[in-house]
KEBA-475281 format. One record per residue: residue number from 1; residue in one letter; x, y, z of N, C-alpha, C in turn. Coordinates in Angstrom, 2 decimals, always signed. Atoms other than C-alpha are relative to their C-alpha. Example, Ala and Ser with C-alpha at 12.3 -4.5 7.8 and 13.67 -1.06 7.14 Angstrom:
BEGIN
{lotor 1; "A"; {+0.89; -1.19; +0.00}; {+12.30; -4.50; +7.80}; {+0.90; +1.20; +0.00}}
{lotor 2; "S"; {-0.82; -1.19; -0.06}; {+13.67; -1.06; +7.14}; {-0.77; +1.09; +0.73}}
//
This chain:
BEGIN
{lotor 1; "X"; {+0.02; +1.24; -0.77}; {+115.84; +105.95; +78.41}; {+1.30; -0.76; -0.23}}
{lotor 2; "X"; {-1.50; +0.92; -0.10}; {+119.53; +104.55; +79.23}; {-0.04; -0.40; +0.74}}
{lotor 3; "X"; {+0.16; +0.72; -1.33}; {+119.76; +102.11; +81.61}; {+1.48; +0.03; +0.40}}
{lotor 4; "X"; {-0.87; -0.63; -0.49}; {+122.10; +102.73; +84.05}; {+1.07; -1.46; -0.01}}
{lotor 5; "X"; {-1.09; +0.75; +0.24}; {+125.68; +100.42; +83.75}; {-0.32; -0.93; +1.23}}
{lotor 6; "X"; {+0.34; +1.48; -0.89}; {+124.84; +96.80; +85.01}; {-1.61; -0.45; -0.36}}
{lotor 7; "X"; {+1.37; -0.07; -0.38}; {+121.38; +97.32; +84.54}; {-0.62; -0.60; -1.57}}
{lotor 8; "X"; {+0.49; +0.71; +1.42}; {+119.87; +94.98; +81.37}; {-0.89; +1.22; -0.33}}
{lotor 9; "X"; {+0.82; -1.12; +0.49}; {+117.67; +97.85; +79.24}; {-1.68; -0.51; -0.05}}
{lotor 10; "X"; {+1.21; +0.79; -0.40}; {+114.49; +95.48; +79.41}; {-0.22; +0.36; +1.26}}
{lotor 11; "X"; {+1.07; -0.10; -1.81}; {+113.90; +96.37; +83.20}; {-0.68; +1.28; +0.34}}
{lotor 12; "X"; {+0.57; -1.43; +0.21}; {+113.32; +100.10; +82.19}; {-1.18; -0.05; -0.88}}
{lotor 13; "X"; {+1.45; +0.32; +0.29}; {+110.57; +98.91; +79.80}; {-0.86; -0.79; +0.55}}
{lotor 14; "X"; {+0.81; +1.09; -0.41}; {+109.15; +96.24; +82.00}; {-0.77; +1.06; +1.18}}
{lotor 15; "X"; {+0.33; -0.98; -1.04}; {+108.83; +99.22; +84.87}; {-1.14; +0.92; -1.19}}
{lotor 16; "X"; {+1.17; -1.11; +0.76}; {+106.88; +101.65; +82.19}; {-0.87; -0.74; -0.43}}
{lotor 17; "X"; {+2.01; +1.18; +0.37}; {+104.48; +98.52; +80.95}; {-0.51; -0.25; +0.77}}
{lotor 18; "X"; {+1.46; +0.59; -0.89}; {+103.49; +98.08; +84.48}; {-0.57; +1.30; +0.31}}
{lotor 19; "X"; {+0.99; -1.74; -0.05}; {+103.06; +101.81; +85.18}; {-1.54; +0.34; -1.01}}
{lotor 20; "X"; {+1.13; -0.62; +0.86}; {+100.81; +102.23; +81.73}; {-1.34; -1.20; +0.71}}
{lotor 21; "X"; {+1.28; +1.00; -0.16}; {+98.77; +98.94; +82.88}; {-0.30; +0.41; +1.62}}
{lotor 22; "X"; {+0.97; -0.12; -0.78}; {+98.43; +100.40; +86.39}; {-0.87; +1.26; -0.20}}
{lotor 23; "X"; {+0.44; -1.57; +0.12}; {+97.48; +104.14; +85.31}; {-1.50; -0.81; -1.42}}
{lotor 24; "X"; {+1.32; +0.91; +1.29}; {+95.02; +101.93; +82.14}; {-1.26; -0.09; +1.44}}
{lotor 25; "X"; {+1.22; +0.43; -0.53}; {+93.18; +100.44; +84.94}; {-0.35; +0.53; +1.12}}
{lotor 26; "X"; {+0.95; -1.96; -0.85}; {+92.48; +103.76; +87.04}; {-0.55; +0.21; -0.83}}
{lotor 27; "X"; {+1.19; -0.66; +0.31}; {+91.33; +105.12; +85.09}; {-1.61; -0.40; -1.58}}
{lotor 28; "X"; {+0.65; +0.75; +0.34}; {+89.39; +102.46; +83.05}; {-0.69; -0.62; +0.68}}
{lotor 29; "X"; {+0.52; +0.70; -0.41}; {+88.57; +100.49; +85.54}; {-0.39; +0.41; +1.47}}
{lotor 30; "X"; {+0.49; -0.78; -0.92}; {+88.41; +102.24; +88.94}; {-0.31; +1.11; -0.02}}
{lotor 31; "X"; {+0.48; -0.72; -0.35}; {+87.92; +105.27; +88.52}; {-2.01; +0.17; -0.48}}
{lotor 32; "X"; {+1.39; +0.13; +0.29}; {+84.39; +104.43; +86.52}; {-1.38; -0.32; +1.63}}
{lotor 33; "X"; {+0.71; +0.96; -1.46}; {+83.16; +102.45; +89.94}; {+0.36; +0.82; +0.85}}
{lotor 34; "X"; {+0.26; -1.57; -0.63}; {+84.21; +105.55; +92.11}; {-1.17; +0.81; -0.31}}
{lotor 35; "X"; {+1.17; -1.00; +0.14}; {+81.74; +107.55; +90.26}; {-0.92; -0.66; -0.06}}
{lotor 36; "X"; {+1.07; +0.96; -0.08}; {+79.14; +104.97; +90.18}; {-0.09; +0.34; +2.23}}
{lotor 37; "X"; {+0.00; -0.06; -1.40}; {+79.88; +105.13; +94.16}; {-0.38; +1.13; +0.41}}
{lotor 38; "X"; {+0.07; -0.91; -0.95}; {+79.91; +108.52; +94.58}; {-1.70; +0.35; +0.21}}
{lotor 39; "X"; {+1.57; -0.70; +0.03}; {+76.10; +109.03; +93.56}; {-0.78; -0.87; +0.77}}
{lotor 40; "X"; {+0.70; +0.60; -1.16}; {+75.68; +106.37; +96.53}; {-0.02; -1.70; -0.24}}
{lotor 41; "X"; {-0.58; +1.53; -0.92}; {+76.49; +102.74; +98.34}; {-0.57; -0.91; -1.63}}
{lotor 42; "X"; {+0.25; +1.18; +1.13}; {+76.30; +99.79; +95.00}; {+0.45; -0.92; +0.85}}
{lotor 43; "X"; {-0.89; +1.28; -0.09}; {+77.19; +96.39; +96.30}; {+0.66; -0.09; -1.14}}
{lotor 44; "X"; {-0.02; +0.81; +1.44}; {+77.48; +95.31; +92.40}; {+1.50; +0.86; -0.23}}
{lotor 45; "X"; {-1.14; -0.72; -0.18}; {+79.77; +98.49; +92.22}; {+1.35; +0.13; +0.48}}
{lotor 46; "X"; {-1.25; -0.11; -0.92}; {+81.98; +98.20; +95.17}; {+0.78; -0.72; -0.07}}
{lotor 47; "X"; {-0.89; +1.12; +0.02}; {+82.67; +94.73; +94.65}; {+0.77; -0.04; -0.84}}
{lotor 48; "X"; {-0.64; -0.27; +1.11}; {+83.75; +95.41; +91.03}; {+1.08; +0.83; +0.18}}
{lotor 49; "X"; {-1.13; -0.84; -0.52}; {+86.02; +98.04; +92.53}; {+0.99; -0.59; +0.70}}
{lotor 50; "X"; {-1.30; +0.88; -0.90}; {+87.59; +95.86; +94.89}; {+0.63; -0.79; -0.51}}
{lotor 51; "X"; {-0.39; +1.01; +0.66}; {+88.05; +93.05; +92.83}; {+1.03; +0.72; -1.41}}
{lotor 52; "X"; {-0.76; -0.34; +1.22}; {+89.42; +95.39; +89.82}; {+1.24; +0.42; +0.34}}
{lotor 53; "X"; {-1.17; -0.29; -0.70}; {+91.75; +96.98; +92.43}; {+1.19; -0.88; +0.28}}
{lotor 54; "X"; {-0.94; +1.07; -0.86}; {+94.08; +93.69; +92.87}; {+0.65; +0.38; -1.61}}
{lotor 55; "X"; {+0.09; -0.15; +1.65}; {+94.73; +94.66; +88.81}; {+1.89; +0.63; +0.67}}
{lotor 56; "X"; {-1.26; -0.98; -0.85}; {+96.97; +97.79; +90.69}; {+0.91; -0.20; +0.88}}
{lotor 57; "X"; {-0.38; +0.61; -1.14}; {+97.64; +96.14; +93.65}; {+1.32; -0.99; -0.25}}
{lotor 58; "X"; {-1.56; +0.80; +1.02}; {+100.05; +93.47; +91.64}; {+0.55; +0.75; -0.68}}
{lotor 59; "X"; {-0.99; -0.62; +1.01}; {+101.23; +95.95; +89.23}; {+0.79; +0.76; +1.05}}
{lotor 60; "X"; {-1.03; -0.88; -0.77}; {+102.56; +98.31; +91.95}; {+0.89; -0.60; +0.97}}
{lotor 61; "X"; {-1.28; +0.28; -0.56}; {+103.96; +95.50; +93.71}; {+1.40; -0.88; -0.85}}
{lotor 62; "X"; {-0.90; +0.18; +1.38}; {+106.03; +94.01; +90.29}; {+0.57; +1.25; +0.11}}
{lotor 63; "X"; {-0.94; -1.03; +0.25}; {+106.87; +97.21; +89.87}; {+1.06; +0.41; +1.41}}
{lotor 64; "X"; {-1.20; +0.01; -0.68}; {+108.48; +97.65; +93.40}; {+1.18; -0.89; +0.04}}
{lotor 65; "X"; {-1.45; +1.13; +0.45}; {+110.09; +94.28; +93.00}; {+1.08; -0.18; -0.66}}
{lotor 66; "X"; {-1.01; -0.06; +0.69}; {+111.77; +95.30; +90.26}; {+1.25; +1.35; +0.29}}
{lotor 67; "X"; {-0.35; -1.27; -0.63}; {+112.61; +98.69; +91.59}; {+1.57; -0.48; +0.73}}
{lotor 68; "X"; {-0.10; +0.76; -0.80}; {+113.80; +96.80; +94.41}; {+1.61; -0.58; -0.67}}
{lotor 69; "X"; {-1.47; +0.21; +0.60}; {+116.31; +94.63; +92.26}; {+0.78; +0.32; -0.94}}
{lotor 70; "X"; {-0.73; -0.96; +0.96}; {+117.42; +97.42; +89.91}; {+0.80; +0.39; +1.02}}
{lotor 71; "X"; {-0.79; -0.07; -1.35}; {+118.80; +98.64; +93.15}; {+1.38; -0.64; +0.49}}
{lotor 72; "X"; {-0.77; +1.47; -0.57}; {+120.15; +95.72; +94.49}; {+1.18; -0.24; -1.44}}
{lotor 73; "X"; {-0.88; +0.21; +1.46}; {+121.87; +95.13; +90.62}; {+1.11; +1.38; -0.30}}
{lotor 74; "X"; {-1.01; -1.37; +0.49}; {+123.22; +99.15; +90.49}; {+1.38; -0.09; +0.82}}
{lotor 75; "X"; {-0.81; -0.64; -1.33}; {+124.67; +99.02; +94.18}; {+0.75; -1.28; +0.15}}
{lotor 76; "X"; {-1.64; +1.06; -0.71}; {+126.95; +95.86; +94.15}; {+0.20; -0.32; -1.72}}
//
């Protein structure tokens, strides 16, 4: 892990702490409520799924953001 010239070395660990916290809460937290689903329709279930899903939903968009201005920081 070298961060590439320009690039502070903190934005390469801030990208892998949101990866482990979105891959944590797959398979902690959705994928449990998938299999609860698959053996048939839960409200209590689904909602818990949906609601746990915003967990991922922010981490993967932090993580593009930063993506995003690692980019933006390499290329000028």
């Amino acid at each position: 892990f070298q961060p590439i010239a320009g690039l502070p070395g903190w934005m390469i660990y801030v990208g892998l702490a949101l990866l482990v916290v979105i891959w944590l809460s797959t398979a902690l937290l959705q994928v449990p409520r998938h299999r609860e689903l698959e053996r048939g329709f839960d409200a209590h279930a689904h909602s818990r799924l949906v609601n746990s899903n915003w967990i991922r939903t922010v981490g993967w968009s932090l993580r593009a953001g930063l993506a995003l201005w690692m980019i933006g920081r390499a290329a000028g």
